[in-house]
N, C-alpha and C positions, 0 to 999 in steps of 0.2 A: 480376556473377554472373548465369548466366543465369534465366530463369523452371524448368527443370526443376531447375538444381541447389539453389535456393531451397525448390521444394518437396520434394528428396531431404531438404535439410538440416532445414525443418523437420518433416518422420516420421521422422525419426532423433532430434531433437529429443524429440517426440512417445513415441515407443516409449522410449528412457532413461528419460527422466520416468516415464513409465507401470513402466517396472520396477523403478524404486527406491522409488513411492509402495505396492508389492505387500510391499514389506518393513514396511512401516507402514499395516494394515488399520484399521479401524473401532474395534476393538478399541482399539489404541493410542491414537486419538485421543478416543474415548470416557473411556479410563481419565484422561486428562490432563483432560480437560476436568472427572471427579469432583471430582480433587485438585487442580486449580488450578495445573497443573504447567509448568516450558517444554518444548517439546522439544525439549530437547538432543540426543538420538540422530537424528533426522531433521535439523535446522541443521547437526550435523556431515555427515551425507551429504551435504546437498547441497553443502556446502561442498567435499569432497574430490569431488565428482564436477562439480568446477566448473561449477554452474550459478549460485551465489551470487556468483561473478568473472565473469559474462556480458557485463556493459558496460564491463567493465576491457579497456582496449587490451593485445595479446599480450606486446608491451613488457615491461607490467610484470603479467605472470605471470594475466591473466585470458582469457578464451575471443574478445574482442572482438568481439561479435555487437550487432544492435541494438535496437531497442526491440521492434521486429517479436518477433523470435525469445524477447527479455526476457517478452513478453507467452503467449507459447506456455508456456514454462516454467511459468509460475506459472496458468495455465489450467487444464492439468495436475496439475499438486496440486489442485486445490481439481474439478475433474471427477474422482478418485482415492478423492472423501470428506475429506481433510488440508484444510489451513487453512494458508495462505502468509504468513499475516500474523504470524508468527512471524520472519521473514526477509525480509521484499517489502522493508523500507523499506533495506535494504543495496542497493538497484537502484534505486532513485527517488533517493534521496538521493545517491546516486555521483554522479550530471549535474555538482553544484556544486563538487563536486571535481575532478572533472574538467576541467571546463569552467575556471574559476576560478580552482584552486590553482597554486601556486606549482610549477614543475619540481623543487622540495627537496622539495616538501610530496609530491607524486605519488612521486617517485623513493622518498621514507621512508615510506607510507605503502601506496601500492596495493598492494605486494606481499605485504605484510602482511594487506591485506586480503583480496585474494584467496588466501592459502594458508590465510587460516583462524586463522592467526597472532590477529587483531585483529577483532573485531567493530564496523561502522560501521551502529548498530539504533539509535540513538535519533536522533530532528530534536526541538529544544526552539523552537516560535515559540510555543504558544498560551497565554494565559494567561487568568486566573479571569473578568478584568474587561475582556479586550478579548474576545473572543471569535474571532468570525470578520473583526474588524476589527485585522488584524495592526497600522495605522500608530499604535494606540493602546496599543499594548505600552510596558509600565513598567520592564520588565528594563534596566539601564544596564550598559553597560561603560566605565569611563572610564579613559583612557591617563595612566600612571602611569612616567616616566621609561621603563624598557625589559619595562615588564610592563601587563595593564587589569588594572584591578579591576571586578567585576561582583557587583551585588545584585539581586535577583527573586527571580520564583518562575514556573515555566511549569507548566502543566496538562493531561493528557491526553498527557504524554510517553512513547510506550509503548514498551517494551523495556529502560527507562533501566538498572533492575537485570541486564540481560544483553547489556549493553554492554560494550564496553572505550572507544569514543570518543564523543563526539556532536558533532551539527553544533548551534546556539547563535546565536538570531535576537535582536541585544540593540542599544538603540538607543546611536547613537555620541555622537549631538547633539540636544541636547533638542528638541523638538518646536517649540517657542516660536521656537527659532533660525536652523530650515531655512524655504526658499520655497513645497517642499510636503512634505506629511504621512511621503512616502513615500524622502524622505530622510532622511538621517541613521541608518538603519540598519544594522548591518555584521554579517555571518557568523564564528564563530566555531567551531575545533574545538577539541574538549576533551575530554583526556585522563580519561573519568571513575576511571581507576583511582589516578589521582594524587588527584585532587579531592574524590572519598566521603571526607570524614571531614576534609577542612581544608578547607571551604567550601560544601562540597554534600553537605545532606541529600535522601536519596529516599524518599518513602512510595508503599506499593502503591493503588490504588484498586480495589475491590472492586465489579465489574461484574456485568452479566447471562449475559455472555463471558467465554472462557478465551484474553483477550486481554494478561495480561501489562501495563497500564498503570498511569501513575504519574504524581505532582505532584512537583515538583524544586523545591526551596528553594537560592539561592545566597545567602550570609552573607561580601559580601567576601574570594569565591574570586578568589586571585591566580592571574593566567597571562601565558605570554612572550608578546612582542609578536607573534612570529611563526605566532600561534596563526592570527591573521585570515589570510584567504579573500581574497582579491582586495583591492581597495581598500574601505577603512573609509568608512562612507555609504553601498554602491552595495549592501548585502545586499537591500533586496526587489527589485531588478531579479534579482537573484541566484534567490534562490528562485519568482520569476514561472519562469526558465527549465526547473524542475525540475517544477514543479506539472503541464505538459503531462503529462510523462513518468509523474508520479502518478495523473492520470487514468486513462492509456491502459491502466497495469499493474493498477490497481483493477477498472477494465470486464472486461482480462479472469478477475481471480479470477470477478466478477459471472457471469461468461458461465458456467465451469470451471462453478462452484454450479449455475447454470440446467440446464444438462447433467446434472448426476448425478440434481437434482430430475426431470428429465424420465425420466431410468433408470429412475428407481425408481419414480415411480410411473405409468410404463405397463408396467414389467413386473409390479408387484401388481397393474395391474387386469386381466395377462391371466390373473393365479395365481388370485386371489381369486373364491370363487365362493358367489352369496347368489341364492337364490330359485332353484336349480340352473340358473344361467347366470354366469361369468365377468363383474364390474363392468363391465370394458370395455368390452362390448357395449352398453351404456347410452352413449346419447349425454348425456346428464346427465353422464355420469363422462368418459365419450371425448374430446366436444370440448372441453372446458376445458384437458385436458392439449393437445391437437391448437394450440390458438390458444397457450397459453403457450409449447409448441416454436416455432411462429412468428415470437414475440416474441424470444426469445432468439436465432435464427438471426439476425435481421435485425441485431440489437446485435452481433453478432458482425461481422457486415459493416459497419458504422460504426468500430467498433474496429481494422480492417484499416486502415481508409481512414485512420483518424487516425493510425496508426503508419508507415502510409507516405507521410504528410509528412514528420512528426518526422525520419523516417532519412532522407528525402534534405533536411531545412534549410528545409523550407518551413513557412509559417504554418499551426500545425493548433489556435489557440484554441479555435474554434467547433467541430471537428469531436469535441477531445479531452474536451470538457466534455458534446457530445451525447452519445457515447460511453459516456462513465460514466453518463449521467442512461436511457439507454436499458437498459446492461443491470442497471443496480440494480434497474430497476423491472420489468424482467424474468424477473429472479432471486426477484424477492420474489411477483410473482406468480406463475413455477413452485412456490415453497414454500409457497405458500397453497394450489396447487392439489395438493399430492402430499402437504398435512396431511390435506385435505379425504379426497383417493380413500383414505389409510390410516384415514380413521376415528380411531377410540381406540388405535388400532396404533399410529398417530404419534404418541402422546404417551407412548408406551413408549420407554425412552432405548435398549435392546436395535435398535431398529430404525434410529436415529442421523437418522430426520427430524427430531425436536426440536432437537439438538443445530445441524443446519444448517441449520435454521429461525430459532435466535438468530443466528447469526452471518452471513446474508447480511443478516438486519435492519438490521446494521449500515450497510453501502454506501446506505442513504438517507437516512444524514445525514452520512457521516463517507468520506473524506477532507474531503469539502465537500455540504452539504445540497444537495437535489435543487431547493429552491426559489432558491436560489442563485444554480443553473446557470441559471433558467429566466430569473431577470433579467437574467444574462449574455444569452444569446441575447436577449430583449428588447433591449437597450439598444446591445449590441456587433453585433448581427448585424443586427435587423431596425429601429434605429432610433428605437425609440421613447422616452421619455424615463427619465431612470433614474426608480428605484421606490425607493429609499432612499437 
């Protein structure tokens, strides 16, 4: 493809998104965020306007585009005012399936997925007591004649209630018994609408977000053998593959947030007017919004660069992980600064800074904390000795 028709594709890209998030203003998103609500009317759009089958090859009924164009879509919403995290994890989580599954599993599955049919919203690795240290996870599956059986409980599962499938990070072989930590893990899909209520209980978690999360109790839920994902053992090389792709689609909600933050508050400081002059004319109010667009342009351009390894196969660790840690902190600094230029306006929910003020908070600790990335880059990039 050439370089012009890349960038024909992604303003067409651009402009859809842009006019199906007009069907769902401020308003809508506000109103859910009162009620704690999902948005089902928006996950169906995008779903029938196949942007949620983006990384599904055309084969089996999705748009096959790739991480590049994946990361536009969902920038888009969330520069809209929406909130993607409703839907993202259907596009970060496809990798392991893709990548992974069985030609029966793809063949019964994607098409489903992508028409909408079957929602694939929930990933279950984290749990209470391993934290961000996946190889210390306690969830077991153990193989049981032509079925496993699986007891745990995972944490921070979000979407688990508006699922129909989940992907299921549970160790195959005890810990004690592998040569490193990071074996014995295996991927597992699961039918949650079979499962609610003969082995898996869900409770909601009541956050600061209108993020839909949840803790999953499994109770000796039976499932067929052919549930697993590749070979039994090899799930954290598994999800190492997918994690790239979760960065790169995180940065760019991050980025989408940084954008609107910058909208909005350079165009109050050219509306707003205190001591009969317009804030904006104040370099006190000016440059702060002027350096945080800065910031977020640049994130933007690291974000590129790490999706165009990803799509052509090359190593983008370091670039996927700066990425995320660039525009989280750039996102959070435009919303600090477009709290600051609205004043007390921003804490009025009528004006929906507060609202995107909680929820970029999130990206500095969540897919993975920002201090995280920082000993990654230490230790993976520049060499120095790990720090934990």
């Amino acid at each position: 493809m050439t370089t012009s028709q890349t960038n024909s594709l992604h303003d067409d890209l651009r402009q859809g998104v842009r006019q199906l998030c007009r069907r769902f203003p401020d308003a809508y998103w506000r109103d859910l965020d009162k009620q704690g609500a999902y948005p089902t009317d928006f996950v169906r759009a995008m779903t029938e306007a196949g942007y949620l089958g983006a990384l599904i090859p055309e084969q089996y009924g999705g748009v096959g585009v790739g991480i590049t164009e994946t990361s536009i879509i969902l920038e888009e919403v969330h520069r809209s005012g929406g909130n993607a995290a409703a839907c993202h994890a259907q596009m970060y989580i496809m990798g392991t399936l893709l990548r992974h599954g069985s030609e029966a599993q793809k063949a019964f599955y994607l098409p489903k997925i992508a028409s909408g049919e079957l929602r694939l919203q929930a990933f279950g690795v984290t749990e209470p007591d391993a934290g961000t240290d996946t190889t210390k996870i306690w969830t077991t599956a153990v193989r049981e004649n032509d079925h496993y059986r699986i007891r745990g409980q995972k944490i921070w599962t979000s979407r688990a209630q508006h699922s129909d499938l989940m992907l299921l990070l549970a160790r195959t072989t005890p810990v004690e018994k592998v040569a490193k930590r990071t074996h014995g893990l295996s991927i597992f899909l699961i039918d949650l609408r079979q499962a609610v209520g003969n082995g898996v209980v869900i409770e909601p978690i009541e956050t600061m977000i209108n993020h839909h999360t949840t803790q999953v109790f499994f109770d000796d839920l039976r499932i067929p053998h052919d549930s697993l994902i590749g070979e039994e053992g090899m799930g954290f090389r598994y999800i190492l593959d997918g994690m790239n792709a979760e960065r790169i689609l995180i940065a760019a909600e991050c980025i989408g947030d940084g954008y609107w933050f910058i909208d909005r508050a350079s165009g109050y400081a050219k509306e707003r007017v205190v001591f009969d002059r317009p804030i904006g004319q104040n370099q006190g109010v000016q440059f702060p919004i002027a350096q945080a667009y800065i910031h977020v342009r640049a994130a933007d351009l690291m974000r590129f660069e790490a999706a165009r390894l990803f799509d052509n196969g090359r190593s983008c660790g370091a670039e996927a992980n700066m990425a995320k840690l660039l525009a989280a902190d750039a996102s959070w600094e435009a919303a600090n600064v477009t709290l600051q230029t609205y004043g007390g306006f921003g804490f009025a929910k009528e004006y929906d800074v507060e609202r995107k003020f909680r929820e970029t908070r999130l990206y500095q600790i969540a897919p993975i904390s920002t201090n995280l990335i920082l000993s990654y880059i230490g230790q993976h990039v520049l060499g120095m000795p790990r720090s934990f």
